[in-house]
N, C-alpha and C positions, 0 to 999 in steps of 0.2 A: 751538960754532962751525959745523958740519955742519950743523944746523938753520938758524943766520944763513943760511948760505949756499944752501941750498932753499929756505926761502921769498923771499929774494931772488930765486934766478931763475924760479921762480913769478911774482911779482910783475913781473920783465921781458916773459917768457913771455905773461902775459896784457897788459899796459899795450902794447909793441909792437905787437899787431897793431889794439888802438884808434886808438894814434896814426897809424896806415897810413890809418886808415879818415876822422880827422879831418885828416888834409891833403889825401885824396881831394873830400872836400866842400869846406873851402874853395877847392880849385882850382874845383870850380864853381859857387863863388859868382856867380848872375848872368850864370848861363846856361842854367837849366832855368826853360820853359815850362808854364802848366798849361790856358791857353783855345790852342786851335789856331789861332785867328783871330787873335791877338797873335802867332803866327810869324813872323820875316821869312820874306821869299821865298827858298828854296834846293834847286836843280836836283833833289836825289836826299836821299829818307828811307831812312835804314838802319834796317829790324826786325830784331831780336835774337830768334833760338830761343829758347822756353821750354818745350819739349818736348809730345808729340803719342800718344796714348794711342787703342788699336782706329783710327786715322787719322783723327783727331781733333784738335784741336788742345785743349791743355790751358786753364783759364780764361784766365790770365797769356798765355799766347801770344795765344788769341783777343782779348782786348783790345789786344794789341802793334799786332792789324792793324788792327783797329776802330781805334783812336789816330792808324795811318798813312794808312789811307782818308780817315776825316774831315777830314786835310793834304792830300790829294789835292783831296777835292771841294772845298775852298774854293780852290782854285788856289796854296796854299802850298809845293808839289812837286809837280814835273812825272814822275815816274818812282818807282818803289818798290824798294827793292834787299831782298830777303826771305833771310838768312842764319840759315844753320841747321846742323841733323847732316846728314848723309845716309852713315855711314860703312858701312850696314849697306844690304842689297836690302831689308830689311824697314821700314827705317827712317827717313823722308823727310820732315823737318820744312819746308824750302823749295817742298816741294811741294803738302803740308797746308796751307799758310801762304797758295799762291799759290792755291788752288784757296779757300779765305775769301774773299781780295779779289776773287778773280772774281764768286762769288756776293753780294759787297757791290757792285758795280758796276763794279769795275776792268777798264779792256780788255787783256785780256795782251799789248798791244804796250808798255805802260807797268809791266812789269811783269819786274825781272831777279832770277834767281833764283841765291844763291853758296850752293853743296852742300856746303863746306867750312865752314864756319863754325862748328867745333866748340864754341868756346868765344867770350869778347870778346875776349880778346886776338887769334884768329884771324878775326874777324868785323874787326877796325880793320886790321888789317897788308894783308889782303886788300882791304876796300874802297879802300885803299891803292894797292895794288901789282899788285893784277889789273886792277879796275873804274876805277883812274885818278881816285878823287876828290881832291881837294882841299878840301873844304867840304859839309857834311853835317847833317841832323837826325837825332839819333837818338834810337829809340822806344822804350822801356821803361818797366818800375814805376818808382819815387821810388828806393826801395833798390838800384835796381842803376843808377842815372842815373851818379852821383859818379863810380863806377870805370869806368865803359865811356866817359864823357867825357872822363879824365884819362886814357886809354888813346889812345882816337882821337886827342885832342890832340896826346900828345906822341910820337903819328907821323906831325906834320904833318896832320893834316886837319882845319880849322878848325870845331869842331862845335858845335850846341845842341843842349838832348833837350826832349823834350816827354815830360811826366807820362802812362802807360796806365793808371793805376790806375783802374779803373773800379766795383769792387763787391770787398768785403773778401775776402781769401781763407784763410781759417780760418787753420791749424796748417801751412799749405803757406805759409804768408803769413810766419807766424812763424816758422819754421825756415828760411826765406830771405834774411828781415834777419839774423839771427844767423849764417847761414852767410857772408854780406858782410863780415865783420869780415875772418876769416880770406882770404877768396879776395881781399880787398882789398891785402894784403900780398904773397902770391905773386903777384898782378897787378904789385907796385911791383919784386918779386925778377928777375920777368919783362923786365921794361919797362926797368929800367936796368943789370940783372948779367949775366942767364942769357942773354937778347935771342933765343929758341927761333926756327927759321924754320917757320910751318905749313905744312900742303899748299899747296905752288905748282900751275902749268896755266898755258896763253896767257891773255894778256890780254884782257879785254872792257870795253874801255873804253866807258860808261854816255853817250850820245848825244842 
């Protein structure tokens, strides 16, 4: 009986956090882009941190912004909102992030920058509630589209993502979908139990 009963909840344990993950995707079914030119037109692209190493931006981030530029120059967004860490002086991923699009062509009048944006959940709640969206593309891998879509969504901000996948990213690739299983669930733990408030600050509503 003790045995029944472990691998049962083994068997919970692991199925739970897939199913997290497979009603994360269906909810965005037919709403993630992969030619940037097939965008609709929408005011403000939100970049998601993926962390920045000697101040640098990591492959995955550097493509976040390459993904979000190339919606810029075709006139598919008018403004870049670059969400990141910044929890640390040493540590400044919206600032790594904003200084790429400068050097891709971006003018920094077109360019906001939320220092809070620890995570997705704190990157959606923010573009929210600081920045004033209401309606948004947002920039990411394929792997982490579902959860940061079904996130922004269901706080009210009408969103589509566009595909950064640009060039494979080895074992940092693979241990990122794997690690989406599980943060997909504490994303759903988040989103309708716990409902955490992140770092607040005045509003800067995106113009």
């Amino acid at each position: 009986m003790a045995r029944r009963i472990f691998i049962t909840a083994v068997v919970i344990a692991l199925a739970v956090p897939g199913l997290a993950r497979l009603v994360s995707a269906l909810k965005a079914q037919g709403l993630i882009y992969i030619n940037p030119a097939l965008v609709p037109h929408h005011h403000v692209a939100v970049v998601f941190g993926a962390g920045i190493h000697n101040g640098l931006p990591t492959p995955m981030l550097y493509d976040r912004v390459v993904a979000a530029v190339d919606l810029y120059r075709a006139g598919v967004v008018d403004k870049l909102l670059m969400s990141g860490d910044n929890s640390t002086i040493d540590y400044n991923e919206p600032e790594v992030m904003r200084r790429t699009a400068l050097n891709l062509g971006v003018p920094n009048r077109d360019i906001v920058l939320d220092y809070a944006g620890r995570n997705t959940y704190a990157t959606c709640y923010r573009a929210g509630a600081i920045f004033g969206l209401r309606d948004a593309i947002l920039v990411t891998q394929r792997f982490h589209l579902d959860r940061a879509l079904m996130t922004c969504n269901q706080m009210g901000i009408r969103a589509i993502g566009l595909v950064a996948d640009r060039r494979p990213y080895g074992a940092s690739g693979w241990w990122s979908n794997l690690r989406e299983v599980p943060a997909t669930l504490n994303a759903m733990v988040d989103l309708y139990v716990i409902k955490p408030l992140p770092v607040m600050g005045e509003q800067i509503v995106i113009k």
